[in-house]
N, C-alpha and C positions, 0 to 999 in steps of 0.2 A: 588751347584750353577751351574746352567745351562748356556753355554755363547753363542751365535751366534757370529762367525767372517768370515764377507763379507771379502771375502781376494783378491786375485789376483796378488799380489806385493810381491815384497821379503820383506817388513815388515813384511807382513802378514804370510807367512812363520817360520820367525825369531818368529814371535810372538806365534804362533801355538807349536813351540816347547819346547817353554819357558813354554805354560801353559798347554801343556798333561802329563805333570811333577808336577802341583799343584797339593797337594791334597785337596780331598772334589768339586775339579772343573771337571765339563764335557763341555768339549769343542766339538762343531761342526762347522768344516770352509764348507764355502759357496762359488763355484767357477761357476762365470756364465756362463762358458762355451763354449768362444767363439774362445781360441786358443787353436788350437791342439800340443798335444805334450806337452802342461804345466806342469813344476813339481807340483807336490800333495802336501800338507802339512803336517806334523803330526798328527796322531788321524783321528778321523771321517771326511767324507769329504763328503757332498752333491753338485749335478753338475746341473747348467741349472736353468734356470729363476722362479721366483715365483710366478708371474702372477702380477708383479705390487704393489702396495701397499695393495688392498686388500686381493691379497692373499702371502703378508707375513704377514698383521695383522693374518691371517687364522693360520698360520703357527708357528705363534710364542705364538699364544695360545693353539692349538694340544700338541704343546712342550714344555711349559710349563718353556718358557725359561726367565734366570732372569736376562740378562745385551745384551746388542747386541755393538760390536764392528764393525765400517766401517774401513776398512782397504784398502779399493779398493783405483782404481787409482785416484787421483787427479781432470782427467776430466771425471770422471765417474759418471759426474751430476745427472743424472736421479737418478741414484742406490741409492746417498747418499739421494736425496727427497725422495726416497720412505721408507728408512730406517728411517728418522729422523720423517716422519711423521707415519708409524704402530708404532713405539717404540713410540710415545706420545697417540695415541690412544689408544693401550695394556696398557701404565702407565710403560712401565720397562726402565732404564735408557740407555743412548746411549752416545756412545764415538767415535770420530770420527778421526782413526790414520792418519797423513799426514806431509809428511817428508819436510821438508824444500824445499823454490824452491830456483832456482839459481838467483845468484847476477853475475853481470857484474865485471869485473877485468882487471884494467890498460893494455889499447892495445882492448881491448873490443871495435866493431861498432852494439850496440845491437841497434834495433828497434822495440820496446814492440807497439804491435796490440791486441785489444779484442777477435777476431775471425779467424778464418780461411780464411772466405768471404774478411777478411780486409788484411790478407797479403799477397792473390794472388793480389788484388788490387794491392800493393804495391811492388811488384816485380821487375815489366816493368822499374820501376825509380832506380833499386837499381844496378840486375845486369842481365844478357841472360840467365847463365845456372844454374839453381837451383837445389839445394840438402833437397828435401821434407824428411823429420826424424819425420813426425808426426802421424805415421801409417794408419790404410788402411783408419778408419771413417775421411772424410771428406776431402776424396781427391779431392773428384767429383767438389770441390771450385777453383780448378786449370787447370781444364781442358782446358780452354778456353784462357788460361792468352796470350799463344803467346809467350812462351820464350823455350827452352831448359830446360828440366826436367828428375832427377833421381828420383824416389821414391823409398824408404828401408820402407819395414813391415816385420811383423813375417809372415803372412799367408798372401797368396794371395787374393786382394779385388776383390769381385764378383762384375758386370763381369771384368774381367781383363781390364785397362784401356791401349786404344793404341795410347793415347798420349804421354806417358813417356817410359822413360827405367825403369823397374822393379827390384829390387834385394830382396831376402828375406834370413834373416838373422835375429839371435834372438842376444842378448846383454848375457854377458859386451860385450862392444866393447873396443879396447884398441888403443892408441895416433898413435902408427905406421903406424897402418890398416888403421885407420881415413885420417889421412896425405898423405897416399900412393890413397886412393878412392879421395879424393877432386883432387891431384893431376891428377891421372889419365884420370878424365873426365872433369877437365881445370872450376870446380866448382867455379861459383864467388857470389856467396849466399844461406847463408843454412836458412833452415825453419825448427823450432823445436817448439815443446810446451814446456811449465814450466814445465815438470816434476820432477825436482829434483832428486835428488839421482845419484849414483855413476858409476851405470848399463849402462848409455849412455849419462855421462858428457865427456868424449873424444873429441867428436866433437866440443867441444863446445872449448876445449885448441887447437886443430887440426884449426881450422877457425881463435881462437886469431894468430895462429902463423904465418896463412899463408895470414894473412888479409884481411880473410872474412869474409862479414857484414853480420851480424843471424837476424835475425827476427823472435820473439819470440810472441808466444800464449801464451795471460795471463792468468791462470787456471782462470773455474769458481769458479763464490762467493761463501762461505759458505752456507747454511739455518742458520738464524737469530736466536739467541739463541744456537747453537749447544755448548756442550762443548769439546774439542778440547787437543791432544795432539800431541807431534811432534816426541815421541821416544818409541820404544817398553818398556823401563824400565818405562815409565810415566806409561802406561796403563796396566801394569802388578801391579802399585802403586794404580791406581784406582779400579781395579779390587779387591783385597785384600781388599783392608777398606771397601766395598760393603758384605765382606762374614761376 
């Protein structure tokens, strides 16, 4: 059994290692290629875009491949359309891993916005100096807001934006670090996406503590129909009863 996993995420990793260890499976992860310095995953790894739906339909016919897992990031819209529609074209089944997103917890001032466009809107009414955590794509939504801004990415956004203060920095990040950066730069609202997961929930107890109000990016929707799981052990279950 041949498997594609679009990865990019420490699921995806976790998952990669779990199943260059089945036997009878050949695994190839799929990393598009856009931050340098990424850790690899186990087994075979291909880098860099596919050309689109067309040409992963292409691709997944070449290879002759018989399950495709999405394990990428949450708002990695695009990627997951084009995977859930070549995998209906080609006929091979699709899974689609995505880890829980975050819930709000007592002392919480969360302000859930659809877009990015919608919480630089929302800024100017909340607080002056904001703490951007939602990396480089779609910074360019803030530039104009009129407040005081930090932006944290992994890799610097082309071209460098000389609106904000810049810092680049990969994850975990951990409660201290969190506490001591809000502090330091007198930070009175953070802007994060739903991504869930463990890697850059910090800020998220760092802002409950110091009572700052977050404004949060709602991940995009699913594609309609997709089948869906939320833990590596599901999809290693789905996987198996497929062989």
């Amino acid at each position: 059994m041949k498997v594609l996993l679009l990865g990019g995420t420490g699921e995806a990793r976790q998952l990669a290692e779990v199943l260059v260890a089945e036997q009878g499976l050949e695994l190839v992860s799929s990393l598009a290629g856009r931050t340098t310095g990424a850790r690899l995953p186990a087994g075979a790894v291909r880098q860099g875009g596919f050309g689109g739906t067309d040409g992963l339909v292409a691709w997944l016919r070449d290879e002759t491949v018989d399950a495709v897992v999405d394990a990428t990031h949450p708002f990695a819209a695009t990627m997951t359309q084009h995977a859930v529609d070549a995998a209906r074209t080609v006929g091979v089944p699709l899974l689609v891993l995505r880890r829980p997103g975050w819930t709000a917890s007592p002392g919480d001032d969360w302000h859930w916005v659809p877009t990015a466009a919608e919480a630089a809107a929302l800024l100017p009414a909340i607080g002056s100096r904001a703490f951007l955590t939602i990396g480089r794509q779609g910074l360019g939504a803030f530039a104009a807001v009129g407040v005081w801004m930090l932006a944290r990415c992994v890799d610097p956004p082309e071209p460098p934006p000389d609106w904000c203060e810049l810092v680049l920095d990969r994850g975990p990040y951990h409660l201290a670090g969190e506490i001591d950066l809000l502090r330091d730069r007198r930070i009175d609202v953070l802007v994060t996406k739903d991504s869930g997961g463990n890697m850059t929930s910090a800020k998220l107890v760092a802002a409950r503590q110091l009572g700052v109000p977050v404004v949060v990016i709602r991940r995009p929707p699913l594609p309609a129909g997709v089948d869906t799981a939320g833990s590596v052990d599901q999809v290693v279950g789905w996987l198996r009863r497929r062989r």
